[in-house]
C-alpha positions in Angstrom: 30.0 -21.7 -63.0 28.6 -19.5 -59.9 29.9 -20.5 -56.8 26.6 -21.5 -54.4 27.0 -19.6 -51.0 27.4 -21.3 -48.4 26.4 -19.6 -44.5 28.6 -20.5 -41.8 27.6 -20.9 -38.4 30.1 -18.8 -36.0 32.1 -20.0 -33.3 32.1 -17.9 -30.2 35.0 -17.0 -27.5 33.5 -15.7 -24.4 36.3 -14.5 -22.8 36.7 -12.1 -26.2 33.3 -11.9 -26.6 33.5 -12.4 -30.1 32.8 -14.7 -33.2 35.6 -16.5 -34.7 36.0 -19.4 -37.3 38.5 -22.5 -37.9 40.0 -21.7 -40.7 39.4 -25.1 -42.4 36.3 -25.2 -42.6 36.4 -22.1 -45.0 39.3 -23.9 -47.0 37.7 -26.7 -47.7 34.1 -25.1 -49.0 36.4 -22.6 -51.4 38.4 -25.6 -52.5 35.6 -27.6 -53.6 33.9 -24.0 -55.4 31.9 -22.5 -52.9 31.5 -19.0 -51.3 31.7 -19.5 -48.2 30.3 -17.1 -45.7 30.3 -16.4 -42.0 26.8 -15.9 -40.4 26.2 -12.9 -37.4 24.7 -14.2 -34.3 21.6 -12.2 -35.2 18.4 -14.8 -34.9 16.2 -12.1 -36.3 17.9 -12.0 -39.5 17.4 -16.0 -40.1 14.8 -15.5 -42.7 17.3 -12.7 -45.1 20.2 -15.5 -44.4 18.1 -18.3 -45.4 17.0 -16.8 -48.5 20.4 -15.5 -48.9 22.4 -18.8 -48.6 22.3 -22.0 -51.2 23.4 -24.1 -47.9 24.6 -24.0 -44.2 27.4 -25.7 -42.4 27.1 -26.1 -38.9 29.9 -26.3 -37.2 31.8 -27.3 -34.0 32.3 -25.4 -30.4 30.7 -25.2 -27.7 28.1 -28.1 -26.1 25.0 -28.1 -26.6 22.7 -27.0 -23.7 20.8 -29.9 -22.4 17.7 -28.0 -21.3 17.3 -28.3 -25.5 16.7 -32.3 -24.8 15.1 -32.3 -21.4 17.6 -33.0 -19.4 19.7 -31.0 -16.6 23.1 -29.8 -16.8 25.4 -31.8 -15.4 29.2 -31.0 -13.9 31.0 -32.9 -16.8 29.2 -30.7 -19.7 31.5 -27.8 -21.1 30.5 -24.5 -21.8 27.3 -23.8 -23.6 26.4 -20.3 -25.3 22.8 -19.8 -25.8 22.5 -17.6 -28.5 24.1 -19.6 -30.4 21.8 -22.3 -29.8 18.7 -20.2 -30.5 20.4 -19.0 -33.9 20.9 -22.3 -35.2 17.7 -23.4 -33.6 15.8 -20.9 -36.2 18.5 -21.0 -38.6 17.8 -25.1 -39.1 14.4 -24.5 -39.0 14.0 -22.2 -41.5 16.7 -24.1 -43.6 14.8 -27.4 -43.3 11.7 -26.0 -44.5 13.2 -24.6 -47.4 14.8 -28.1 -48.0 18.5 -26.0 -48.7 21.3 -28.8 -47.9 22.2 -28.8 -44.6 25.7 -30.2 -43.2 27.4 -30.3 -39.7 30.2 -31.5 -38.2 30.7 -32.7 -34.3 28.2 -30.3 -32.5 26.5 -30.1 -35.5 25.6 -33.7 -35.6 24.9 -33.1 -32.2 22.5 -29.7 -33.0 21.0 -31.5 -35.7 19.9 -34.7 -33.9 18.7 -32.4 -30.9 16.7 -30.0 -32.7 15.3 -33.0 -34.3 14.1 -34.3 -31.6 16.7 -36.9 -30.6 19.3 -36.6 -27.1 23.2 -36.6 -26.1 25.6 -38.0 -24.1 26.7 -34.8 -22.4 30.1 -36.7 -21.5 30.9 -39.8 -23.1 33.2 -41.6 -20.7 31.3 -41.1 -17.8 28.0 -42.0 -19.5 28.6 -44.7 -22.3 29.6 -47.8 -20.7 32.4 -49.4 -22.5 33.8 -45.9 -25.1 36.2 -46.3 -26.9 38.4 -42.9 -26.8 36.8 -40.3 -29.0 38.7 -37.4 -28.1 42.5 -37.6 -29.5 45.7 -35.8 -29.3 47.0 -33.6 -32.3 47.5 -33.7 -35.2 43.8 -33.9 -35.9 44.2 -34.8 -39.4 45.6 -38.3 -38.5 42.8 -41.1 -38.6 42.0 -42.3 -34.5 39.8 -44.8 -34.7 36.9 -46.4 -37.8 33.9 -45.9 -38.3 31.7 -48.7 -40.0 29.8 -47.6 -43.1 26.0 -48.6 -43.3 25.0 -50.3 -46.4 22.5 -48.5 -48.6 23.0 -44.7 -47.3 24.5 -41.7 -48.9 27.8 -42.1 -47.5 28.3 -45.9 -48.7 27.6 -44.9 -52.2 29.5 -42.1 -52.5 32.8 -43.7 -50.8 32.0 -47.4 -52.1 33.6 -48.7 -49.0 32.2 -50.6 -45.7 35.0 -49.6 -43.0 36.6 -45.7 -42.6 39.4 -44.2 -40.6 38.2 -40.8 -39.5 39.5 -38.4 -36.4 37.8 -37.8 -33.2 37.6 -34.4 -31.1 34.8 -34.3 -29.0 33.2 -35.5 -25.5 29.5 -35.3 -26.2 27.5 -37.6 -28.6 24.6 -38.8 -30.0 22.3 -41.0 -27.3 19.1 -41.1 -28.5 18.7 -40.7 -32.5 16.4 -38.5 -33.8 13.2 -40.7 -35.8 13.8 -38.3 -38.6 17.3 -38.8 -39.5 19.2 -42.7 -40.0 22.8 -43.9 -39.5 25.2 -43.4 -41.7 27.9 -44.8 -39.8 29.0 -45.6 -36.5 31.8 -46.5 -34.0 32.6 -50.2 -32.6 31.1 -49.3 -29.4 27.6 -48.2 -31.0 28.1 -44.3 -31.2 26.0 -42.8 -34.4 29.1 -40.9 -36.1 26.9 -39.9 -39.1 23.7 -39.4 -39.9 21.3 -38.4 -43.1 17.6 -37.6 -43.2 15.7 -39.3 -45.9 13.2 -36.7 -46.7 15.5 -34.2 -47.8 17.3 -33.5 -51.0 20.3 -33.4 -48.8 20.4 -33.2 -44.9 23.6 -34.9 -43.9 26.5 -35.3 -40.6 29.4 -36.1 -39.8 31.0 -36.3 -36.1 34.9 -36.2 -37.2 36.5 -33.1 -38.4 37.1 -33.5 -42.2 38.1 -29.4 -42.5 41.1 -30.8 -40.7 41.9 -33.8 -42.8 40.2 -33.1 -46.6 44.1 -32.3 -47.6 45.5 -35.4 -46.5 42.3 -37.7 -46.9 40.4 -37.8 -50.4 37.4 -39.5 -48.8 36.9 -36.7 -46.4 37.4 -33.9 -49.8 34.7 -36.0 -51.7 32.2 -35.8 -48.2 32.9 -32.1 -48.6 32.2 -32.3 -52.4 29.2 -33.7 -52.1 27.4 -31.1 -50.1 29.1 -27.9 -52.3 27.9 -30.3 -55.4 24.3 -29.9 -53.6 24.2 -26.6 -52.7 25.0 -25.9 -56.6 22.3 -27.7 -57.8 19.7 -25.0 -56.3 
């Protein structure tokens, strides 16, 4: 069977000035039979890596720059990295349009809400009254705190299962959610964790790390499953 080929967006140090990648999430796409690939920070070759690609996972790093949702930038937000915004910008884009599966995980939940239309917490303690702690200590393949499952979406039928323990590592979040995309799941003080769009094949997000826990945590291997599965399906 041909393994689909799956783009990766890049993670970016700015002190190296250079692109890097977790090596989980490459693990996990090869381990459930993809090929995955690491994408140049190049926004004028998004139209040769969407034709190129079966799918695209966007990944986790830096914030997102709130100029993208109207807002300023305030002293709590991390580091932002605009070309990396602007790639995935026209890399989503193009990606949508083609309706190839789409995944992301913790800024990419956050990306894909944004781009969508929706807005962020750019710090979560100091914005969401009552958080619970979404940012924990390591290992970050431990479970930190559950998520509740909505009935009827993706992720309850594929797991079977109303409650899930998932890992947290981030500071920003989902504030206002996008009109295109529903909840998939979400945290006992009302934070979106996940997220699908109806009107594509398969548009899906997550805001744990599962390429931290798929070894240790067979739900988080079959989330990962399921996108490879739909990337192979063309």
């Amino acid at each position: 069977m041909n393994k689909p080929v799956i783009g990766v967006t890049p993670l970016f140090d700015t002190e190296k000035d250079s692109i890097w990648m977790l090596p989980g999430y490459m693990e996990v796409l090869t381990a459930c039979g993809a090929l995955p690939v690491i994408l140049p920070l190049d926004p004028d070759s998004v139209g040769e890596m969407a034709e190129l690609c079966d799918g695209f996972l966007f990944t986790g790093g830096q914030d997102v720059d709130p100029a993208l949702y109207g807002q300023k930038i305030l002293p709590a937000c991390g580091e932002i990295y605009p070309l990396r915004d602007l790639l995935e910008a026209e890399l989503f884009r193009r990606a949508f349009e083609l309706d190839k599966p789409i995944f992301g995980i913790c800024r990419g939940i956050q990306f894909i809400n944004v781009v969508l239309g929706g807005s962020l917490y750019q710090d979560i303690p100091g914005q969401k009254e009552g958080a619970i702690s979404h940012r924990m200590a390591p290992p970050y393949y431990k479970g930190w705190h559950e998520v509740c499952i909505t009935p009827g979406t993706p992720l309850r039928h594929l797991l079977g299962k109303e409650l899930l323990n998932v890992n947290s590592y981030h500071h920003q979040g989902i504030r206002s959610l996008s009109k295109r995309l529903k909840t998939m799941a979400m945290t006992s003080d009302g934070l979106v964790e996940a997220v699908y769009c109806p009107e594509k094949r398969f548009l899906q997000a997550v805001q744990w790390h599962p390429e931290f826990s798929w070894q240790h945590d067979g739900d988080q291997f079959k989330i990962m499953r399921s996108f490879v599965d739909a990337c192979r399906k063309g």
